[in-house]
FIKOLZA-1660 file (N, C-alpha, C; in steps of 0.1 Angstrom, whole numbers, plus 5000, padded with zeros to 4 digits):
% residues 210
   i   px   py   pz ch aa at
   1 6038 4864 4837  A  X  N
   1 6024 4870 4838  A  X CA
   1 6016 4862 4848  A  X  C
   2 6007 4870 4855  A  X  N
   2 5997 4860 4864  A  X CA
   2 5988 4854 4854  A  X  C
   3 5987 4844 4860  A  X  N
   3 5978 4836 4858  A  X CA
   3 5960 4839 4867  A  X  C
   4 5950 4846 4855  A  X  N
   4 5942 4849 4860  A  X CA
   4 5931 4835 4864  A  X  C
   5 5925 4838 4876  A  X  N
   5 5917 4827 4881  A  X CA
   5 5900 4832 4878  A  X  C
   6 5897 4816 4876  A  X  N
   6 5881 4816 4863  A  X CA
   6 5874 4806 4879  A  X  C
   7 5864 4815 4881  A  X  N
   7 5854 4810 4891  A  X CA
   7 5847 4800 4882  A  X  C
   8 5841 4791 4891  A  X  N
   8 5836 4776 4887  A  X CA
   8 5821 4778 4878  A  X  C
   9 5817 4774 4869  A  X  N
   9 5802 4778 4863  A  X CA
   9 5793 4781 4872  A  X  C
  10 5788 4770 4881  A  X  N
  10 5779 4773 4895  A  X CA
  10 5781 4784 4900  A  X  C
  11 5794 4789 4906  A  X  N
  11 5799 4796 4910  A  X CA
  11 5791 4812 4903  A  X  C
  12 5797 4814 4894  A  X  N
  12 5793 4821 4881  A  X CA
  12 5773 4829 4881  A  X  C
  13 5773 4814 4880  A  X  N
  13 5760 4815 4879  A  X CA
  13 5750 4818 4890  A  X  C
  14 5751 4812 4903  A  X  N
  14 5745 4819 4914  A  X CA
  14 5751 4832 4920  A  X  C
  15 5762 4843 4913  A  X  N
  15 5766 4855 4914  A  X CA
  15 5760 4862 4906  A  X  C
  16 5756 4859 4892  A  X  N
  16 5748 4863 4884  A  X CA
  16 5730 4862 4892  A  X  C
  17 5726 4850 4897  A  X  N
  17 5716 4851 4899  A  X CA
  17 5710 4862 4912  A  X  C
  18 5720 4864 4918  A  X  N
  18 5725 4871 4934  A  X CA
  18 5720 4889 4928  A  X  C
  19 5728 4887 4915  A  X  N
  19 5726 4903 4916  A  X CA
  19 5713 4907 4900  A  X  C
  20 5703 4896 4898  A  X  N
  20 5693 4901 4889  A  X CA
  20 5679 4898 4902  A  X  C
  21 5683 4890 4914  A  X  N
  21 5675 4885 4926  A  X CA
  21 5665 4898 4925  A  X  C
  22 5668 4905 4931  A  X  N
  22 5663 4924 4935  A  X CA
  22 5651 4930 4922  A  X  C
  23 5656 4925 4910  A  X  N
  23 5647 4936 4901  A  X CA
  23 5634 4918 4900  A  X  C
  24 5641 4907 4902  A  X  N
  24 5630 4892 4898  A  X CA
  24 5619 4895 4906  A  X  C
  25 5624 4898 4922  A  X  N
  25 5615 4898 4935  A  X CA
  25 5607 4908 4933  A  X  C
  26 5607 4922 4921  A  X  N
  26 5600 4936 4922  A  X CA
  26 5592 4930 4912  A  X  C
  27 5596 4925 4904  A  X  N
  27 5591 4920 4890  A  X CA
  27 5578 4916 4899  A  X  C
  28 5579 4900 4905  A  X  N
  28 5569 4893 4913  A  X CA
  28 5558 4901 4919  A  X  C
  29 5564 4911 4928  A  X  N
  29 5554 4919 4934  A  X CA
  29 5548 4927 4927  A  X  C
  30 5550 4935 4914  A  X  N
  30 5544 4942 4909  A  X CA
  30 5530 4931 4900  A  X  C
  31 5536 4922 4893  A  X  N
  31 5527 4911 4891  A  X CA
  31 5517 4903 4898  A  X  C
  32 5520 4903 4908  A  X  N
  32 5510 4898 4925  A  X CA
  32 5503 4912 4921  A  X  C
  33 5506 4921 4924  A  X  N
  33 5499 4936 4930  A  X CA
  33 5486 4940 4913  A  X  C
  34 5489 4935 4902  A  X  N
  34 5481 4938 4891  A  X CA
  34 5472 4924 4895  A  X  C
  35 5473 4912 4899  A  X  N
  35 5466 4902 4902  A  X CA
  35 5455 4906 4907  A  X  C
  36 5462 4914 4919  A  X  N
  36 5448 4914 4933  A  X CA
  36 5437 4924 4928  A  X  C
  37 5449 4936 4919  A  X  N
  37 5437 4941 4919  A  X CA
  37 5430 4944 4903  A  X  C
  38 5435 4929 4897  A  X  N
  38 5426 4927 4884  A  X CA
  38 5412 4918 4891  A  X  C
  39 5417 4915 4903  A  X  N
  39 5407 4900 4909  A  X CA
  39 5395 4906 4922  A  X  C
  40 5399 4916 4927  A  X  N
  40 5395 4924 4940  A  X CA
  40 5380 4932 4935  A  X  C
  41 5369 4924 4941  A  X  N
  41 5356 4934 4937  A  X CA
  41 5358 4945 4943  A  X  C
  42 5349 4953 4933  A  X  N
  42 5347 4966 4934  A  X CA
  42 5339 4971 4944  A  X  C
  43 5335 4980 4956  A  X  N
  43 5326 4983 4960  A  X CA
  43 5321 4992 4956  A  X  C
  44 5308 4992 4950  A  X  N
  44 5299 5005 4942  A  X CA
  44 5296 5010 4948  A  X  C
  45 5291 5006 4963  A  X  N
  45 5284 5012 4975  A  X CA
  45 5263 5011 4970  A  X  C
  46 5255 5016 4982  A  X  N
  46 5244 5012 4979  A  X CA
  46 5237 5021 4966  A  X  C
  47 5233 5007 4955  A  X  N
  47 5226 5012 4948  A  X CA
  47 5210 5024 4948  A  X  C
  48 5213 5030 4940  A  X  N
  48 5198 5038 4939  A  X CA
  48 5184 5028 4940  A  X  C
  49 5176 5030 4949  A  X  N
  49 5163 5021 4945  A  X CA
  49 5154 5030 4934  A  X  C
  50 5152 5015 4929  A  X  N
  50 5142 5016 4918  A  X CA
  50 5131 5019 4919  A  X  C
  51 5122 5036 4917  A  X  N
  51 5110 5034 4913  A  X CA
  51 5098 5024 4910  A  X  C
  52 5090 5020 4920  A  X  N
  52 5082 5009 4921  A  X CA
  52 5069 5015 4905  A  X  C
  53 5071 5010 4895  A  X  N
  53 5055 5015 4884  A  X CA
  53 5044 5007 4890  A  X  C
  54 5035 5016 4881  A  X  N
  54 5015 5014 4891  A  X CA
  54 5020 5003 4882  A  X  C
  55 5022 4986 4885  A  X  N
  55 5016 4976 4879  A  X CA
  55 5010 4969 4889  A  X  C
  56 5006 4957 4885  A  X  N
  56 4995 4952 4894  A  X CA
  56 5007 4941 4900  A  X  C
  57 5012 4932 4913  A  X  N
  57 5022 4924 4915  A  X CA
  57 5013 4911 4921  A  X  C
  58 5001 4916 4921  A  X  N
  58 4989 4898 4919  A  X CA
  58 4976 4902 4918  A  X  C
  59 4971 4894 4913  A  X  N
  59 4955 4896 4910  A  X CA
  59 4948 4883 4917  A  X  C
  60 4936 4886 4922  A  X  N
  60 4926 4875 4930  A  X CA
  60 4914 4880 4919  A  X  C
  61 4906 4865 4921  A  X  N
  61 4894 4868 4914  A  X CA
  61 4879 4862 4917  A  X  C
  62 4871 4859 4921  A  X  N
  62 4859 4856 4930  A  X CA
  62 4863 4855 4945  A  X  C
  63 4869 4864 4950  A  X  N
  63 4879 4862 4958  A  X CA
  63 4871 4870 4973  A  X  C
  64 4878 4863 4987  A  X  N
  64 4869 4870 5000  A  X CA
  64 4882 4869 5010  A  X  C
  65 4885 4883 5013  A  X  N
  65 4890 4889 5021  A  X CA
  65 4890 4887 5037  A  X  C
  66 4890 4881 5047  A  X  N
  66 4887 4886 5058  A  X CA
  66 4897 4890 5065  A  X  C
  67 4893 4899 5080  A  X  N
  67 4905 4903 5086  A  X CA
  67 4898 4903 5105  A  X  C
  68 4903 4899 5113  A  X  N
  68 4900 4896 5126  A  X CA
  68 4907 4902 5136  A  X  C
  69 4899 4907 5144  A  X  N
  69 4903 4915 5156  A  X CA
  69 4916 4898 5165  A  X  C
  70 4918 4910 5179  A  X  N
  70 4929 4899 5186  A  X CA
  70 4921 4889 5193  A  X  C
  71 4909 4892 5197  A  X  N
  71 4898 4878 5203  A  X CA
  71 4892 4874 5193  A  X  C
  72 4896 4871 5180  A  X  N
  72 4890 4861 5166  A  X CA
  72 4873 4865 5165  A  X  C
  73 4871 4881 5168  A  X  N
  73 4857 4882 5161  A  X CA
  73 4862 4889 5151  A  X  C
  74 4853 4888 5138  A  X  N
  74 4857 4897 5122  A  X CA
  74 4851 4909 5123  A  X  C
  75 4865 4915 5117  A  X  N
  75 4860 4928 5118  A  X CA
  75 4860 4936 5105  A  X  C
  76 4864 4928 5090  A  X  N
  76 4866 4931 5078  A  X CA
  76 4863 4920 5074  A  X  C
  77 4853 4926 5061  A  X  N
  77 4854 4911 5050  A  X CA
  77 4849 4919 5034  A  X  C
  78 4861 4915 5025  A  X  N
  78 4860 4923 5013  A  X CA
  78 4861 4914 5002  A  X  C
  79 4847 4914 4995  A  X  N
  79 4847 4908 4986  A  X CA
  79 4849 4912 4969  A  X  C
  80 4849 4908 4957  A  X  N
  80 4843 4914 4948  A  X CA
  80 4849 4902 4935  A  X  C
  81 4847 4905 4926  A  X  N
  81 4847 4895 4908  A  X CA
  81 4860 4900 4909  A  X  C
  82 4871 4902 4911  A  X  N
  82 4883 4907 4906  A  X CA
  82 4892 4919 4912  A  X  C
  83 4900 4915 4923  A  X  N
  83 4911 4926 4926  A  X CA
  83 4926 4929 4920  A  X  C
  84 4931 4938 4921  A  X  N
  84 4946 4941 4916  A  X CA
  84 4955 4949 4927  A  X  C
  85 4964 4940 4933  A  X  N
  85 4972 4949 4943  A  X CA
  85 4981 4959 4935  A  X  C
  86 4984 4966 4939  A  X  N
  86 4993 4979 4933  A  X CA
  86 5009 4975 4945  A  X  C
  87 5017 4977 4945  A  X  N
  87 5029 4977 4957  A  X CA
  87 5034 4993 4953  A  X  C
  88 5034 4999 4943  A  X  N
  88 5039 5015 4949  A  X CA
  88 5026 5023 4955  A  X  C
  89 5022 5020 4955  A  X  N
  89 5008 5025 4961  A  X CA
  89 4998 5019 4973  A  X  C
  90 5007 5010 4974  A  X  N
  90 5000 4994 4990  A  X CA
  90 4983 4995 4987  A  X  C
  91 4977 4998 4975  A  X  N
  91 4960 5000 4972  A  X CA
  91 4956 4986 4964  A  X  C
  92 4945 4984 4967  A  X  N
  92 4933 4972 4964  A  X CA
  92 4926 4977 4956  A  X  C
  93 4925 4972 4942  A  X  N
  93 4916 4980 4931  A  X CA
  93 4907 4969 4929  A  X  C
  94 4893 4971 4929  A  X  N
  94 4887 4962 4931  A  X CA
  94 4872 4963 4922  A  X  C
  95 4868 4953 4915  A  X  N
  95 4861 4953 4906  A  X CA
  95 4845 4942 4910  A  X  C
  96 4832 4957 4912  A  X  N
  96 4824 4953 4921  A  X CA
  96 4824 4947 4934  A  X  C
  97 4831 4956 4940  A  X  N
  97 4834 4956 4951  A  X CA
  97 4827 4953 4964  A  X  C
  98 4825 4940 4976  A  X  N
  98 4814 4942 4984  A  X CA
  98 4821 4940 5000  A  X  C
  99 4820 4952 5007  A  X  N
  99 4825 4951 5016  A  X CA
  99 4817 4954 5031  A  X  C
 100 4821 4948 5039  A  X  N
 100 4812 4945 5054  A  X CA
 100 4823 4948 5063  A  X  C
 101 4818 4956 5072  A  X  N
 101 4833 4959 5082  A  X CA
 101 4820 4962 5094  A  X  C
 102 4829 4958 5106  A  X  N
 102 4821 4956 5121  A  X CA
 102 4829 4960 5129  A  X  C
 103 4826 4972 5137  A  X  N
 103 4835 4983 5141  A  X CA
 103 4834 4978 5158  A  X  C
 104 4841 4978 5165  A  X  N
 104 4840 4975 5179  A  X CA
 104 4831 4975 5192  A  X  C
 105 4824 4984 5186  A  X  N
 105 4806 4987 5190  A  X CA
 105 4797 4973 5187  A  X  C
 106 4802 4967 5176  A  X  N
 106 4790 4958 5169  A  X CA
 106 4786 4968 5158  A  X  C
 107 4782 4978 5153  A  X  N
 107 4777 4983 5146  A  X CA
 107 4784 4977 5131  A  X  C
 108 4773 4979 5120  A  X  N
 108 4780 4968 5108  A  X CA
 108 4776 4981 5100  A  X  C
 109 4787 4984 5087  A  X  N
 109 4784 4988 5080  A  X CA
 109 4791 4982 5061  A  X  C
 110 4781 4981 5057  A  X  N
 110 4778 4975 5045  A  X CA
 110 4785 4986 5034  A  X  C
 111 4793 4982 5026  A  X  N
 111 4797 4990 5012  A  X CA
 111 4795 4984 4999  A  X  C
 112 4788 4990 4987  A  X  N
 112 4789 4983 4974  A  X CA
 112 4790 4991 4968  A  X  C
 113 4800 4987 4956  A  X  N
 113 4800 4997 4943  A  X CA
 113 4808 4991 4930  A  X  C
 114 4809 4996 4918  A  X  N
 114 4811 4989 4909  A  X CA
 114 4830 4988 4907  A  X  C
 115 4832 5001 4919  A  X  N
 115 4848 4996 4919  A  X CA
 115 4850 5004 4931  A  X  C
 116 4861 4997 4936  A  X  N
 116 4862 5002 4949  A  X CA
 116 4880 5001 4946  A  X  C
 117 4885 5012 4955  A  X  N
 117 4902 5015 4962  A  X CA
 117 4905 5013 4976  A  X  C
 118 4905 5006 4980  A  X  N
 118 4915 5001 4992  A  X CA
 118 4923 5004 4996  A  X  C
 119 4926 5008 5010  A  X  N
 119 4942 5013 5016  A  X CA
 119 4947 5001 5020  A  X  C
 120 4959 4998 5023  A  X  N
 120 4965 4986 5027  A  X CA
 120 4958 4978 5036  A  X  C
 121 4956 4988 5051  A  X  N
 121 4948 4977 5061  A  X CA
 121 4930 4982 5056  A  X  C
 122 4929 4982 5044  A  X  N
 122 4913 4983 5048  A  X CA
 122 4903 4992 5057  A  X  C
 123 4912 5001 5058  A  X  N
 123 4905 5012 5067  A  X CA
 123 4897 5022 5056  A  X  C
 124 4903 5029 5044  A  X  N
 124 4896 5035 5042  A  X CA
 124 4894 5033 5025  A  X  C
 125 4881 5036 5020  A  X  N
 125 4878 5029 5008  A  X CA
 125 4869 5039 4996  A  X  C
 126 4876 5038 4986  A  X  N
 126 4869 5050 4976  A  X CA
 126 4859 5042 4970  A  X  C
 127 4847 5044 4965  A  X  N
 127 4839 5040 4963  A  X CA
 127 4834 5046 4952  A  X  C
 128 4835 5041 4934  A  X  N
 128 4830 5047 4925  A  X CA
 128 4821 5037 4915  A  X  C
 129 4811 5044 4916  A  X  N
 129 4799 5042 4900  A  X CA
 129 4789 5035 4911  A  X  C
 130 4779 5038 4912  A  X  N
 130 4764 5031 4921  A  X CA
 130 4771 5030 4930  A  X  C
 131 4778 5039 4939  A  X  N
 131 4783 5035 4954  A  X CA
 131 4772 5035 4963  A  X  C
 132 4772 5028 4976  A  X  N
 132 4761 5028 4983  A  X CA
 132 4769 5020 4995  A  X  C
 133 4767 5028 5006  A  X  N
 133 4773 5030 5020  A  X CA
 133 4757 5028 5030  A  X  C
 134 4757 5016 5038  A  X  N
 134 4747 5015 5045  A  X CA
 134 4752 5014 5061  A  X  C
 135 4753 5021 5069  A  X  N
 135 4755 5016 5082  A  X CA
 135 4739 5010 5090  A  X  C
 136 4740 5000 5094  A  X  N
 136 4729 4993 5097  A  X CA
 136 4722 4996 5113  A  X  C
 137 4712 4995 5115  A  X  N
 137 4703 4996 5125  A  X CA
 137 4712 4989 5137  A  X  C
 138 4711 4994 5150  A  X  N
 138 4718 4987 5158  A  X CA
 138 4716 4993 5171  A  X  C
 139 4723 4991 5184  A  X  N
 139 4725 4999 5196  A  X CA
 139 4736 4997 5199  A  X  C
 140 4736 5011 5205  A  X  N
 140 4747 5016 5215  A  X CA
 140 4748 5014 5226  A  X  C
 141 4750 5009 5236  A  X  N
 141 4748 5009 5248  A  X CA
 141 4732 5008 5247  A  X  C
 142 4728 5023 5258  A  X  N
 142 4712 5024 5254  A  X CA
 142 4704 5028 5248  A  X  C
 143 4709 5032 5234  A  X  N
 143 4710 5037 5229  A  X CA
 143 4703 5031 5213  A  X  C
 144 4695 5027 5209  A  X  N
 144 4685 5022 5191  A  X CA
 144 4687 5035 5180  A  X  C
 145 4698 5027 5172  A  X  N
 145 4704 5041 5162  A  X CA
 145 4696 5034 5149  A  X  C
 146 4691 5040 5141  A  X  N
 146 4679 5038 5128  A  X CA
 146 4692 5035 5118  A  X  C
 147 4691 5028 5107  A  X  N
 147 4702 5027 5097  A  X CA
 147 4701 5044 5087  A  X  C
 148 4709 5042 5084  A  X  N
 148 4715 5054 5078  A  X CA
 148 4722 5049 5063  A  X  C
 149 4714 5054 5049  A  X  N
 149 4720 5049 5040  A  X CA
 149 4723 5060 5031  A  X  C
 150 4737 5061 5028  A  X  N
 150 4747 5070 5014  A  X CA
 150 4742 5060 5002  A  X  C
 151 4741 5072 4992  A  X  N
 151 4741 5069 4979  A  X CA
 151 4748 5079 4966  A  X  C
 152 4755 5076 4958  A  X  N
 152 4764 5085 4954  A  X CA
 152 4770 5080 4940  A  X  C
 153 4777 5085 4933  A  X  N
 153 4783 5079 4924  A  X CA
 153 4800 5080 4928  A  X  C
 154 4801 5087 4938  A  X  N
 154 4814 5085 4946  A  X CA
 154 4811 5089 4958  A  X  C
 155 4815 5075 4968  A  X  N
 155 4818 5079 4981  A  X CA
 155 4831 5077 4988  A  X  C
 156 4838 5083 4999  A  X  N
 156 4848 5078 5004  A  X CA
 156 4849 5076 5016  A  X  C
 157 4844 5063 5019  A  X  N
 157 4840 5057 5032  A  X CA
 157 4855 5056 5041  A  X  C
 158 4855 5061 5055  A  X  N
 158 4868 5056 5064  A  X CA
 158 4861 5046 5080  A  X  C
 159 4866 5034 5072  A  X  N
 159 4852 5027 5079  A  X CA
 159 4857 5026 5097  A  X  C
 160 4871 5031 5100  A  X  N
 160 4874 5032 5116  A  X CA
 160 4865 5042 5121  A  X  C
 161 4868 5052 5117  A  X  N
 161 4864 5064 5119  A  X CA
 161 4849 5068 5119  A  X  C
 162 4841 5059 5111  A  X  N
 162 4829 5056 5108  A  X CA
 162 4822 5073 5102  A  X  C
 163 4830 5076 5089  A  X  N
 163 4828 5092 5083  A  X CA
 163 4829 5087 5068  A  X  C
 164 4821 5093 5063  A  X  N
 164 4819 5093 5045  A  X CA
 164 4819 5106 5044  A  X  C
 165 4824 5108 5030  A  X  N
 165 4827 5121 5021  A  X CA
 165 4825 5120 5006  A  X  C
 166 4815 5131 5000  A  X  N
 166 4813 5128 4987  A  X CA
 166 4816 5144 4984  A  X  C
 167 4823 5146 4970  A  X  N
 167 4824 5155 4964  A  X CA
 167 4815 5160 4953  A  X  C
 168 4810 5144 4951  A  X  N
 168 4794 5147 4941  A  X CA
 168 4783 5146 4949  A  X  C
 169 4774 5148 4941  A  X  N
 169 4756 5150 4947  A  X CA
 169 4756 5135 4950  A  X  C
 170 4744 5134 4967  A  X  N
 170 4747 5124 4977  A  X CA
 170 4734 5125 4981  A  X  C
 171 4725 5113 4982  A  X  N
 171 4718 5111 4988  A  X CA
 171 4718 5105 5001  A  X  C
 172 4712 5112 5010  A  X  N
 172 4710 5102 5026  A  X CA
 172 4698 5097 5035  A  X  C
 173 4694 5085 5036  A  X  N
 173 4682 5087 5041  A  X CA
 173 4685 5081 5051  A  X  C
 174 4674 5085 5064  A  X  N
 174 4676 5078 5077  A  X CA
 174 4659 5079 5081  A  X  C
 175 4655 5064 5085  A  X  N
 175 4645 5065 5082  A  X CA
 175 4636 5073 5075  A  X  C
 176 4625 5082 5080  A  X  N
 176 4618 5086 5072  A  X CA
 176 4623 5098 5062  A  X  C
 177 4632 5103 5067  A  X  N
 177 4641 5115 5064  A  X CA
 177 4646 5116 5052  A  X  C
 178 4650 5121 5043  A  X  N
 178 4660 5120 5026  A  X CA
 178 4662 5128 5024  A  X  C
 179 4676 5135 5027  A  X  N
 179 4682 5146 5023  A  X CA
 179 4695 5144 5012  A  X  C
 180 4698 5154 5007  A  X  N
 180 4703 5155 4993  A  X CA
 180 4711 5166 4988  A  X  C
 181 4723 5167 4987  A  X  N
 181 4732 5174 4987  A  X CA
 181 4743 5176 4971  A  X  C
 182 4748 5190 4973  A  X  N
 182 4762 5183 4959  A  X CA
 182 4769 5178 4964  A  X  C
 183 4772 5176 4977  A  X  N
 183 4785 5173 4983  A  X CA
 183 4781 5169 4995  A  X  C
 184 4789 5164 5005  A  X  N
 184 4787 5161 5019  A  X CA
 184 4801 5157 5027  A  X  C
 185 4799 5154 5038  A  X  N
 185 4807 5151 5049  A  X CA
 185 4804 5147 5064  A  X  C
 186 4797 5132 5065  A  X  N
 186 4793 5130 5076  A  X CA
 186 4801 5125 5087  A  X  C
 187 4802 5123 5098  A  X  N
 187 4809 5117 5111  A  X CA
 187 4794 5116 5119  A  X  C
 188 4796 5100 5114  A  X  N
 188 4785 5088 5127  A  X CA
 188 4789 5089 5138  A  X  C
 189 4800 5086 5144  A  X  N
 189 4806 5092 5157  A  X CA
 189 4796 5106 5162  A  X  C
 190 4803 5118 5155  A  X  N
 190 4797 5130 5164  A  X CA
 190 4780 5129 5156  A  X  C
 191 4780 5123 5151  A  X  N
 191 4763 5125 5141  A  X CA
 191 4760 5136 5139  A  X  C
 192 4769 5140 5126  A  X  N
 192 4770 5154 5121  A  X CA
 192 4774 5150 5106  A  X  C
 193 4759 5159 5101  A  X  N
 193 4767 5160 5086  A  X CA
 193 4763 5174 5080  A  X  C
 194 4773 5175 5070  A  X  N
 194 4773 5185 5064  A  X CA
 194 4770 5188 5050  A  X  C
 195 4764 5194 5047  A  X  N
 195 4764 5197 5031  A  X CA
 195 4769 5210 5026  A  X  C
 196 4769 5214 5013  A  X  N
 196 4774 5221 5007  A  X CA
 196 4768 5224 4989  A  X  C
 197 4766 5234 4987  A  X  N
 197 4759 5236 4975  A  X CA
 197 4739 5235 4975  A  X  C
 198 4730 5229 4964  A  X  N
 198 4717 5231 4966  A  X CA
 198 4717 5218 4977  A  X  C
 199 4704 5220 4989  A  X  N
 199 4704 5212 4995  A  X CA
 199 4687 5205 4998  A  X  C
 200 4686 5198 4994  A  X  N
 200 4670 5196 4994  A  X CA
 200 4669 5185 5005  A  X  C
 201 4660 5186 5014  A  X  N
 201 4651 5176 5026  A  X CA
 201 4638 5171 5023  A  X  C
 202 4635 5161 5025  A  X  N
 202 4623 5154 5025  A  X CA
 202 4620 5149 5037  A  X  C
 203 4608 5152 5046  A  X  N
 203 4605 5144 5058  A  X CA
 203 4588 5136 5057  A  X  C
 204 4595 5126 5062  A  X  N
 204 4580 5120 5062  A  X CA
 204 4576 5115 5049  A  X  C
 205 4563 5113 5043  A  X  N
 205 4560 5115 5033  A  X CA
 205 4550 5126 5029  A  X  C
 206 4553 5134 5036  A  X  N
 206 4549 5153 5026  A  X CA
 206 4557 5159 5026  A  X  C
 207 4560 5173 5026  A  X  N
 207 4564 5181 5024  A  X CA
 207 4583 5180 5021  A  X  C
 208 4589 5193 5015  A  X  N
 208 4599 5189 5012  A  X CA
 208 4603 5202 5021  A  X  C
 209 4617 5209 5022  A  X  N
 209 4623 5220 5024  A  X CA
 209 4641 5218 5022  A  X  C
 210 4638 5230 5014  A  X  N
 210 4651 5238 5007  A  X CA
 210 4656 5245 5016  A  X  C
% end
């Protein structure tokens, strides 16, 4: 009978390991491959932005504003007891509010009231409870313009533009003159104003006309 021949243990054993090699090496990779991507951030892509709420994101308090043209003369200065910025709304809420703005003419005009709204750069400003809008006596060129003063319980001064608008009854006087409206809409520029609803004039000191 032959005598059957017995390969050496080593032998044995690196034939065995030869042929389990194939499924160890898939094993490996499948194990690498759950790694990467137990470990691999996620890209969500860009989040939704958050709705900004009316809160206030700082408050000033006996606080003064100023703002200056490119050759350092002022051309804004806003005062008052207590402001509140808003950031969804870029508005100045402002508590007794006193504001002075000097428009490129020189011409100055004066704002006060017990609360005032702000647009971001200070251009245009709501004006409620004892509002009172003065643009001051001055020249134009050659020009001697008389002051001109709004009185209102709301005004909405656009002080570039140099135009107030009231929706309520508005007093205006310019020098001797005092006219009186429910409503109004002036432009200093074209020096036009307008009223709307009963409209009562006072000139001088006699006579009145409706």
């Amino acid at each position: 009978m032959a005598r059957r021949y017995v390969l050496p243990w080593h032998q044995r054993a690196l034939s065995t390991l030869s042929a389990y090699l194939p499924l160890m090496l898939m094993a490996l990779v499948a194990l690498a491959t759950w790694w990467l991507v137990k470990n691999t951030p996620v890209f969500e892509g860009a989040k939704p932005a958050v709705a900004l709420r009316h809160i206030p994101d700082y408050t000033m308090r006996n606080f003064k504003v100023q703002r200056f043209a490119a050759d350092g003369s002022l051309r804004l200065q806003i005062e008052g007891d207590e402001a509140r910025h808003y950031p969804d709304t870029d508005t100045l809420e402002i508590d007794r509010a006193r504001i002075r703005s000097i428009a490129p003419d020189s011409g100055v005009t004066v704002a006060t009231a017990q609360k005032a709204v702000s647009n971001g750069d200070g251009s245009e400003v709501q004006l409620t409870g004892q509002a009172h809008v003065v643009r001051e006596a001055g020249r134009v060129g050659d020009k001697t313009l008389e002051q001109i003063d709004f009185k209102s319980e709301f005004l909405h001064a656009f002080l570039q533009t140099e135009q107030v608008r009231s929706h309520l009854p508005v007093t205006i006087t310019r020098g001797t003159v005092q006219i009186q409206g429910a409503s109004m809409n002036y432009d200093n520029l074209g020096r036009v104003a307008q009223f709307s609803g009963g409209v009562k004039a006072t000139f001088g000191t006699g006579g009145s006309q409706r």
